[in-house]
N, CA, C and O atoms as a CHARMM CRD file, in Angstrom:
* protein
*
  236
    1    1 UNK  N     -4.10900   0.80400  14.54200 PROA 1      0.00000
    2    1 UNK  CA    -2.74100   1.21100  14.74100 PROA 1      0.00000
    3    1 UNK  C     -1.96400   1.04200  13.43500 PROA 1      0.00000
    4    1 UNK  O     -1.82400  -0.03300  12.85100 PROA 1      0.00000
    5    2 UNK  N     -1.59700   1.92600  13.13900 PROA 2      0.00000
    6    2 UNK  CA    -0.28300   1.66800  12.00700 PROA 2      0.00000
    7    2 UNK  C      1.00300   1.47400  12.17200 PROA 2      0.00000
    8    2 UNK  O      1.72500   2.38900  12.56700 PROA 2      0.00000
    9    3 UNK  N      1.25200   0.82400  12.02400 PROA 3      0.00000
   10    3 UNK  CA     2.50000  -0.13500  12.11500 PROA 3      0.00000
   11    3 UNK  C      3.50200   0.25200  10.64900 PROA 3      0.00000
   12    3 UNK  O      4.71900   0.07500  10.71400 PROA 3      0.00000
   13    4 UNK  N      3.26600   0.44800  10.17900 PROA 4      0.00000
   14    4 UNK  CA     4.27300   0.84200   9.05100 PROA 4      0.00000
   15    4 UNK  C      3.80800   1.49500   7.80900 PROA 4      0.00000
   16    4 UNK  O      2.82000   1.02800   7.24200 PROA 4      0.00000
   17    5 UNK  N      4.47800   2.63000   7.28200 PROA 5      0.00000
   18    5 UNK  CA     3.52700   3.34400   6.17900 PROA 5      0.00000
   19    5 UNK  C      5.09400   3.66400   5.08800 PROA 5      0.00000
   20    5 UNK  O      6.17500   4.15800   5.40800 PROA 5      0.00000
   21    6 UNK  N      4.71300   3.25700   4.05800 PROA 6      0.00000
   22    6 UNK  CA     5.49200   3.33300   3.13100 PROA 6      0.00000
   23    6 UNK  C      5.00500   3.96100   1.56800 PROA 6      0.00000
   24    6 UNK  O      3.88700   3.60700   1.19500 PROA 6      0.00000
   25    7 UNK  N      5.61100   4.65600   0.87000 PROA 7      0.00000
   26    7 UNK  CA     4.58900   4.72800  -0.59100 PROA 7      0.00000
   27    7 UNK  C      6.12000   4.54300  -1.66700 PROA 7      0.00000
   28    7 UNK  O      7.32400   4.73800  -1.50100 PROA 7      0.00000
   29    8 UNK  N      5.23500   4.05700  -2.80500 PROA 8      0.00000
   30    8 UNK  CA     6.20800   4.55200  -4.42300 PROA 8      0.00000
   31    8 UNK  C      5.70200   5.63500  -4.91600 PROA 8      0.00000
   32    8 UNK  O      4.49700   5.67700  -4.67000 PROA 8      0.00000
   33    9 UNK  N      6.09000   6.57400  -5.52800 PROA 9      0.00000
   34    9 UNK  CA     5.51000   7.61900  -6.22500 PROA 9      0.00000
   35    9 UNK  C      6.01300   7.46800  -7.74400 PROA 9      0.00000
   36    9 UNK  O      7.01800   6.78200  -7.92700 PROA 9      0.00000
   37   10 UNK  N      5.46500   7.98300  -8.68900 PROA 10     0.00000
   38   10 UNK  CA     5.75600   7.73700  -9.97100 PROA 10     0.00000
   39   10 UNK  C      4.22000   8.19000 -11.30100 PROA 10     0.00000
   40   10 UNK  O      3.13100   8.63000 -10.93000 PROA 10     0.00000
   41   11 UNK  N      4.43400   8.03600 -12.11900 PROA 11     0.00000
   42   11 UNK  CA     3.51500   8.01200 -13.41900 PROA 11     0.00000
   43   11 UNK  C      3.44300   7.20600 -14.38600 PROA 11     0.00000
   44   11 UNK  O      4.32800   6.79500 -15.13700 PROA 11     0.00000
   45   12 UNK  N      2.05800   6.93200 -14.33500 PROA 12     0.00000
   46   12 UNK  CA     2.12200   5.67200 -15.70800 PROA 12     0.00000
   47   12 UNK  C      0.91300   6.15100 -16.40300 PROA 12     0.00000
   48   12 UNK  O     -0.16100   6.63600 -16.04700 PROA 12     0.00000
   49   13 UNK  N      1.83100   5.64400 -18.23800 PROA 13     0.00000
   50   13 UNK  CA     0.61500   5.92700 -19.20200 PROA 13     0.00000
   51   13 UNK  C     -0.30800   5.39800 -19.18300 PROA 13     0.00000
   52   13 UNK  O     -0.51100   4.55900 -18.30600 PROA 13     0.00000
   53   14 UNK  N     -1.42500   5.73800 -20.34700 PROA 14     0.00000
   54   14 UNK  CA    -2.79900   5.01400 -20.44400 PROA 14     0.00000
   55   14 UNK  C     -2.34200   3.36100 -20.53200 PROA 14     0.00000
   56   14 UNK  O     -1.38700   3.15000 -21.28000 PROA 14     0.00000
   57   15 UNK  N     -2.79900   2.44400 -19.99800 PROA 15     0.00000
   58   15 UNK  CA    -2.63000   0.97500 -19.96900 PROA 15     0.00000
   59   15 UNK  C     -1.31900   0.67300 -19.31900 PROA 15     0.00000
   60   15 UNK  O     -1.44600  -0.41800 -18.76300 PROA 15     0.00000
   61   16 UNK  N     -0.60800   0.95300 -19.21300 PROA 16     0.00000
   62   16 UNK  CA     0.47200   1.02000 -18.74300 PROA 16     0.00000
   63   16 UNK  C      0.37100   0.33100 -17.21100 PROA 16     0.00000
   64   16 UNK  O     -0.17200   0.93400 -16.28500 PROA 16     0.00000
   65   17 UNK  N      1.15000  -1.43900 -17.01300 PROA 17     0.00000
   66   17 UNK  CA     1.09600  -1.85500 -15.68600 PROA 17     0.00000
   67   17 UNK  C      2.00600  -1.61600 -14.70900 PROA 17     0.00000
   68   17 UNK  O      3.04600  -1.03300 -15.01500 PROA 17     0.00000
   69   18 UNK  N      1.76700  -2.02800 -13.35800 PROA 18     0.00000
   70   18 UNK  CA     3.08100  -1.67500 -12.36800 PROA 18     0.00000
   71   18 UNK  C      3.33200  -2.57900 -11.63900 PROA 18     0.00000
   72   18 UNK  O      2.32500  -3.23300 -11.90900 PROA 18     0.00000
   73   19 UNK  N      4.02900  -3.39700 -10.66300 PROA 19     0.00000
   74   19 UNK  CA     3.90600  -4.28100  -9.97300 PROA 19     0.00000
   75   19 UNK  C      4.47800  -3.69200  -8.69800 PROA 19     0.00000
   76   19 UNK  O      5.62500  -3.56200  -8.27200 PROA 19     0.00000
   77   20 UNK  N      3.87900  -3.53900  -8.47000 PROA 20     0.00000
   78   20 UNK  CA     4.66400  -2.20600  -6.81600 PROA 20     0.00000
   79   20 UNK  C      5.29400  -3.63200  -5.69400 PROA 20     0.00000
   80   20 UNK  O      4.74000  -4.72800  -5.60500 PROA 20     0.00000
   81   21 UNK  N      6.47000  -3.23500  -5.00100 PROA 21     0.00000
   82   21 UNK  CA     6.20700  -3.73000  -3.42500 PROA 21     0.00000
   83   21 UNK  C      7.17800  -2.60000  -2.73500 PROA 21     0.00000
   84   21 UNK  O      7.85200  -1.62300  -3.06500 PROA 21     0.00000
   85   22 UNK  N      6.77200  -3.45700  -1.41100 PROA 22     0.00000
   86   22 UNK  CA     7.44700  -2.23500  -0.38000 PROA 22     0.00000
   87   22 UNK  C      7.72100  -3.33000   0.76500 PROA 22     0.00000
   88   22 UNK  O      6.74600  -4.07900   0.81400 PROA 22     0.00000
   89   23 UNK  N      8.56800  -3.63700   1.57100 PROA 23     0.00000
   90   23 UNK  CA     9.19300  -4.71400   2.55900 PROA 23     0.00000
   91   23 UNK  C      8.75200  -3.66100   3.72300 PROA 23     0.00000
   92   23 UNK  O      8.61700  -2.44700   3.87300 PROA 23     0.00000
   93   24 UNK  N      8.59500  -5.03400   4.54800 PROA 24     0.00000
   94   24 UNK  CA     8.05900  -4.53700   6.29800 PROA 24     0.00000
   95   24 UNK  C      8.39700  -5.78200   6.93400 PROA 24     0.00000
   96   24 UNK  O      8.35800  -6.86600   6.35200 PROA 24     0.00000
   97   25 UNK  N      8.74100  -5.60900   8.17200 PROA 25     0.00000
   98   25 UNK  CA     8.99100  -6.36000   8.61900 PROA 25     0.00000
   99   25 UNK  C      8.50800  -6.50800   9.98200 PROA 25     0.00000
  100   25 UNK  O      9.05200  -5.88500  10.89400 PROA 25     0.00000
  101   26 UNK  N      7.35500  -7.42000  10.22400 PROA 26     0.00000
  102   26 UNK  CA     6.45300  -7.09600  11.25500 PROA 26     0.00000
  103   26 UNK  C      7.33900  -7.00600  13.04700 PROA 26     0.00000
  104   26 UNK  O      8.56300  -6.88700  13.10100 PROA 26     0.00000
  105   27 UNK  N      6.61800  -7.07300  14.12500 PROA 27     0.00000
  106   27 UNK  CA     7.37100  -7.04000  15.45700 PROA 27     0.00000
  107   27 UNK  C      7.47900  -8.60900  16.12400 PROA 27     0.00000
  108   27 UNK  O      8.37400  -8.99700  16.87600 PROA 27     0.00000
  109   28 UNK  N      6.15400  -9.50800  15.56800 PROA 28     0.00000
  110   28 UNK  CA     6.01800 -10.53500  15.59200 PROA 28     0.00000
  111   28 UNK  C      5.12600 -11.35100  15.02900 PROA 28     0.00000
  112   28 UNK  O      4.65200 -10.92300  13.97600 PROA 28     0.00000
  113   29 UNK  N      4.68700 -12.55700  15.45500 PROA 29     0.00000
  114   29 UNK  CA     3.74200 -13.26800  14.44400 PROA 29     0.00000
  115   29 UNK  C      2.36000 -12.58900  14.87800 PROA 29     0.00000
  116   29 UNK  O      2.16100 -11.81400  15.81400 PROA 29     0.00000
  117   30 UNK  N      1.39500 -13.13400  13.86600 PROA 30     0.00000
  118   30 UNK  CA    -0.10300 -12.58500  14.43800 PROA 30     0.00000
  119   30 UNK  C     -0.67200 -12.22500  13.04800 PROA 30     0.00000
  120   30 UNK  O      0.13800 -12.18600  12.12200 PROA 30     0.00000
  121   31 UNK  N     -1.80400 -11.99100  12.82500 PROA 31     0.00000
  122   31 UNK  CA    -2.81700 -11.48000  11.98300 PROA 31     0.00000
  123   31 UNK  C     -2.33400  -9.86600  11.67800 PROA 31     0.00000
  124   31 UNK  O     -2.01100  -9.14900  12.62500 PROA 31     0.00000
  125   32 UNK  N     -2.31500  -9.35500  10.25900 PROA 32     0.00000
  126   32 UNK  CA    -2.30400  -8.14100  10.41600 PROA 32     0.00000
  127   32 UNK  C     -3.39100  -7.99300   8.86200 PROA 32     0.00000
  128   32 UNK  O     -3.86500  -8.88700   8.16100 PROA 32     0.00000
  129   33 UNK  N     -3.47900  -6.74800   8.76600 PROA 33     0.00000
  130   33 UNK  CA    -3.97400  -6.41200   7.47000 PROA 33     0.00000
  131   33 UNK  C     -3.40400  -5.15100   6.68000 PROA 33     0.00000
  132   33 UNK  O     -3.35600  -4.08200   7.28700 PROA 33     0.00000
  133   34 UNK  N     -2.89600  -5.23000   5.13400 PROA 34     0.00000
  134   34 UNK  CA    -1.98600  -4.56300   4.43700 PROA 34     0.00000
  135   34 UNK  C     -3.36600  -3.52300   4.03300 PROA 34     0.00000
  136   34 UNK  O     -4.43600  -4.12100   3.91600 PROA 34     0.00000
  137   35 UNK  N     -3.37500  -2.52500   3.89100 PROA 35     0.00000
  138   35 UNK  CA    -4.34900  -1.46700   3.04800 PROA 35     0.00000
  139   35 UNK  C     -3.95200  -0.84500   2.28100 PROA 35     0.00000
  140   35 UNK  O     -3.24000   0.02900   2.77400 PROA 35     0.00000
  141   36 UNK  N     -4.01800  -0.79300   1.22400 PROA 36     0.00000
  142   36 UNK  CA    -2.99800  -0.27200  -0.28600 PROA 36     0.00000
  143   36 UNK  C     -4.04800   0.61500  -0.72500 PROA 36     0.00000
  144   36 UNK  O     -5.20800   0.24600  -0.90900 PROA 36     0.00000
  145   37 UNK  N     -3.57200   1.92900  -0.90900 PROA 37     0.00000
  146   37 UNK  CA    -4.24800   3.17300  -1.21700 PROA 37     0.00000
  147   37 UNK  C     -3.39200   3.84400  -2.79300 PROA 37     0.00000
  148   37 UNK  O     -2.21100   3.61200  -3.05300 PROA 37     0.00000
  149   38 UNK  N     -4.07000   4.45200  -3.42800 PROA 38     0.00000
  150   38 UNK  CA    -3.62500   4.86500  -4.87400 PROA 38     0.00000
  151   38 UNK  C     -4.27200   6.43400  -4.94600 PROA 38     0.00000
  152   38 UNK  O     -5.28400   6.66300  -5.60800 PROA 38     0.00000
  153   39 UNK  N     -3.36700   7.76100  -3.97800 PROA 39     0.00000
  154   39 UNK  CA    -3.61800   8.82500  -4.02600 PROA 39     0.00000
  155   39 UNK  C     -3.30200   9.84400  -5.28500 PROA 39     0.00000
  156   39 UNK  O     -2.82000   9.19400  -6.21200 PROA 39     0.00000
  157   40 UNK  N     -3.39800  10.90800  -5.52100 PROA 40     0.00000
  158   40 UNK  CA    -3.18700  11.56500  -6.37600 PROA 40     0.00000
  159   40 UNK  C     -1.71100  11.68500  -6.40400 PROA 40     0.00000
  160   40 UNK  O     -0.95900  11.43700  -7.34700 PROA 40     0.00000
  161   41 UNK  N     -1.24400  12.35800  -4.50200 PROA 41     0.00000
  162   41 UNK  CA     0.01500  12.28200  -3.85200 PROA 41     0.00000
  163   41 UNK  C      0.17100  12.93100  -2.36800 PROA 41     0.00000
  164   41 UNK  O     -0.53900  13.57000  -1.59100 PROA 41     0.00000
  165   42 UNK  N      0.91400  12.63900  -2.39000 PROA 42     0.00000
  166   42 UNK  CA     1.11900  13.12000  -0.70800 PROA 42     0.00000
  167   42 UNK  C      0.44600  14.17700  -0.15700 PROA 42     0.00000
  168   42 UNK  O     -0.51500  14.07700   0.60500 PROA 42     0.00000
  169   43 UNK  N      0.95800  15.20300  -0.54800 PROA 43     0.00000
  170   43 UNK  CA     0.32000  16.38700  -0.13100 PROA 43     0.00000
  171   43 UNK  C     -1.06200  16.30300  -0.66400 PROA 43     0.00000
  172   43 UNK  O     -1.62900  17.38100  -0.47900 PROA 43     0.00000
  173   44 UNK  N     -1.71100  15.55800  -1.17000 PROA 44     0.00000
  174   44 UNK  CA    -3.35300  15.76800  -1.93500 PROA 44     0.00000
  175   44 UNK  C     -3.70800  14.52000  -2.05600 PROA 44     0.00000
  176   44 UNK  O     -3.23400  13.99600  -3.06500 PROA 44     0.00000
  177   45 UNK  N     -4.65600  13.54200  -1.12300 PROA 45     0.00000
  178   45 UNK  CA    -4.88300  12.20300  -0.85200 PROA 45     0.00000
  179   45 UNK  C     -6.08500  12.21700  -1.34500 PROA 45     0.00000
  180   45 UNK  O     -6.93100  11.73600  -0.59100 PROA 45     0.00000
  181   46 UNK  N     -6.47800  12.62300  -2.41000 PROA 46     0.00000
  182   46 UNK  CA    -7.53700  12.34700  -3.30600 PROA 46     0.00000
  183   46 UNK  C     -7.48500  11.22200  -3.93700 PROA 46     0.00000
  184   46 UNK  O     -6.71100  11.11500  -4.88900 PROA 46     0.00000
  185   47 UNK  N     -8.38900  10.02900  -3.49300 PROA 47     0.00000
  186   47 UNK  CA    -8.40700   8.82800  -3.77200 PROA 47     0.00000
  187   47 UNK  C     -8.31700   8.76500  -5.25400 PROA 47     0.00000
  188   47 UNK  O     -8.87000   9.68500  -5.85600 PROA 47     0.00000
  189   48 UNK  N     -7.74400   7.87900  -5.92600 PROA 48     0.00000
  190   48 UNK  CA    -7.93500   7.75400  -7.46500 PROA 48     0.00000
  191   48 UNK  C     -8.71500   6.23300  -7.62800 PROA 48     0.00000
  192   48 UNK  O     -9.14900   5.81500  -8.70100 PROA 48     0.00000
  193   49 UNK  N     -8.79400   5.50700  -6.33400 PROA 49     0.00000
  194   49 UNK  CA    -9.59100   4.07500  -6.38500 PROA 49     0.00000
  195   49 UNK  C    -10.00200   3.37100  -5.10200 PROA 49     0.00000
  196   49 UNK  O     -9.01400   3.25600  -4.37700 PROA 49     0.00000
  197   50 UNK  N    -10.96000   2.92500  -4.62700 PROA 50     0.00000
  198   50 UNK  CA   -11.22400   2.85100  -3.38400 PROA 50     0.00000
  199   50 UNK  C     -9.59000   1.74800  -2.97000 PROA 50     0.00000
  200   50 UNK  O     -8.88700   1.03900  -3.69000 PROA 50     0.00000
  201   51 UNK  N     -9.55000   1.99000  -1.92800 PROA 51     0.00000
  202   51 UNK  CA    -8.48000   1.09700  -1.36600 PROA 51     0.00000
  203   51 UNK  C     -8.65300  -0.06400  -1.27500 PROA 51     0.00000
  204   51 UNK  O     -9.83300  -0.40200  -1.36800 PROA 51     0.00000
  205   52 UNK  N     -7.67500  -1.12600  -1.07200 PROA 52     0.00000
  206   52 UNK  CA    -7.60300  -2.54100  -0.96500 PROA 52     0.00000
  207   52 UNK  C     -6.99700  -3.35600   0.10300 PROA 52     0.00000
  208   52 UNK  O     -5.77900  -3.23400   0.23300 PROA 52     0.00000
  209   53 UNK  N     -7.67800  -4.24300   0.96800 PROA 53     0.00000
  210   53 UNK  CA    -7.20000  -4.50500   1.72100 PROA 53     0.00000
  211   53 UNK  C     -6.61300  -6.45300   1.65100 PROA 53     0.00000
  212   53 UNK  O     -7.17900  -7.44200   1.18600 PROA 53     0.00000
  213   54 UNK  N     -5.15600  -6.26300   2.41000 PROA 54     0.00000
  214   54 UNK  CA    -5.01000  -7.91600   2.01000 PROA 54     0.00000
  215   54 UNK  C     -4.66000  -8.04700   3.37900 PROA 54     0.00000
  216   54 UNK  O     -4.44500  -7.10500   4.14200 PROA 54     0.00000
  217   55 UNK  N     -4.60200  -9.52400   3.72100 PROA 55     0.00000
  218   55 UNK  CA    -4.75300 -10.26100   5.02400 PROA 55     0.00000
  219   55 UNK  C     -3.17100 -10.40300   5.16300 PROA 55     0.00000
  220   55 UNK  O     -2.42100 -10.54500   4.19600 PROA 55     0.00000
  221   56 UNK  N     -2.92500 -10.36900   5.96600 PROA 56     0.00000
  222   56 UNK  CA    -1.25200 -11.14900   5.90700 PROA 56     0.00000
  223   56 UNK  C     -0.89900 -12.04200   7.63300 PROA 56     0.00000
  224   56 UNK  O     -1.12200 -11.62800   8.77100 PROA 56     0.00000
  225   57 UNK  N     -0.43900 -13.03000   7.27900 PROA 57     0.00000
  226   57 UNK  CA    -0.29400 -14.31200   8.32400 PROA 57     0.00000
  227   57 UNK  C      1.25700 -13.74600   8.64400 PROA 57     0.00000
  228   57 UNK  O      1.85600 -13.01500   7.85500 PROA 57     0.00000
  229   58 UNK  N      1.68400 -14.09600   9.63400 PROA 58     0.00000
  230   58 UNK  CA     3.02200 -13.99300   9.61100 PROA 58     0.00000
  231   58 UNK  C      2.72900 -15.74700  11.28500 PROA 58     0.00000
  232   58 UNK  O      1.96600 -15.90600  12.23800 PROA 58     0.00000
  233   59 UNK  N      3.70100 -16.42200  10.75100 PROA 59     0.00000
  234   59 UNK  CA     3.90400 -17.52900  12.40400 PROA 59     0.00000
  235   59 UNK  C      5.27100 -17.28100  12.58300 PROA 59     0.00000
  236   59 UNK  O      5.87100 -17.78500  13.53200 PROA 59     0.00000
Protein backbone atom coordinates (compact mmCIF):
# COMPACT_ATOMS: atom_id res chain seq x y z
CA UNK A 1 0.00 0.00 0.00
CA UNK A 2 1.25 3.44 -0.56
CA UNK A 3 0.71 5.69 1.82
CA UNK A 4 2.33 8.72 0.53
CA UNK A 5 4.23 9.57 -2.75
CA UNK A 6 6.11 12.66 -3.07
CA UNK A 7 9.17 13.64 -5.57
CA UNK A 8 11.91 16.75 -6.03
CA UNK A 9 12.68 17.24 -9.54
CA UNK A 10 15.76 19.11 -10.58
CA UNK A 11 19.48 18.65 -12.28
CA UNK A 12 22.78 18.17 -11.03
CA UNK A 13 26.27 18.38 -12.56
CA UNK A 14 28.95 15.78 -12.85
CA UNK A 15 29.86 15.30 -8.91
CA UNK A 16 27.60 17.53 -7.88
CA UNK A 17 25.72 16.45 -4.24
CA UNK A 18 22.05 16.78 -3.06
CA UNK A 19 20.56 16.19 0.21
CA UNK A 20 16.86 15.70 -0.72
CA UNK A 21 13.87 15.43 1.97
CA UNK A 22 10.27 15.36 1.68
CA UNK A 23 7.93 15.37 5.19
CA UNK A 24 5.09 12.74 5.74
CA UNK A 25 3.36 12.36 8.27
CA UNK A 26 2.31 8.86 9.05
CA UNK A 27 -1.67 7.84 10.33
CA UNK A 28 -0.07 6.21 13.30
CA UNK A 29 2.71 4.39 15.00
CA UNK A 30 3.95 1.03 13.44
CA UNK A 31 6.72 -0.20 11.11
CA UNK A 32 6.74 1.30 7.70
CA UNK A 33 9.32 1.28 4.91
CA UNK A 34 10.53 4.58 2.86
CA UNK A 35 11.57 3.41 -0.97
CA UNK A 36 13.51 6.21 -2.64
CA UNK A 37 13.62 5.86 -6.40
CA UNK A 38 15.94 8.20 -8.80
CA UNK A 39 13.86 8.25 -12.27
CA UNK A 40 14.78 9.96 -15.35
CA UNK A 41 11.15 11.78 -14.59
CA UNK A 42 7.74 11.48 -14.27
CA UNK A 43 6.44 10.86 -17.37
CA UNK A 44 9.60 8.30 -18.15
CA UNK A 45 10.47 6.09 -14.90
CA UNK A 46 13.54 4.81 -16.32
CA UNK A 47 15.47 3.87 -13.36
CA UNK A 48 18.83 5.79 -13.22
CA UNK A 49 19.79 3.46 -9.89
CA UNK A 50 18.25 0.55 -8.35
CA UNK A 51 16.07 1.93 -5.52
CA UNK A 52 16.63 2.15 -1.81
CA UNK A 53 14.84 1.13 0.83
CA UNK A 54 14.91 2.60 4.62
CA UNK A 55 13.03 1.26 7.67
CA UNK A 56 11.23 3.90 9.57
CA UNK A 57 9.87 3.36 13.40
CA UNK A 58 7.39 5.79 14.23
CA UNK A 59 5.86 4.98 18.49
Amino acid sequence: MVASLGWISGQLTINQKLSPSLSWTPDGSGESIAKVFVWEDLANQGALAQHVKLPVSVS
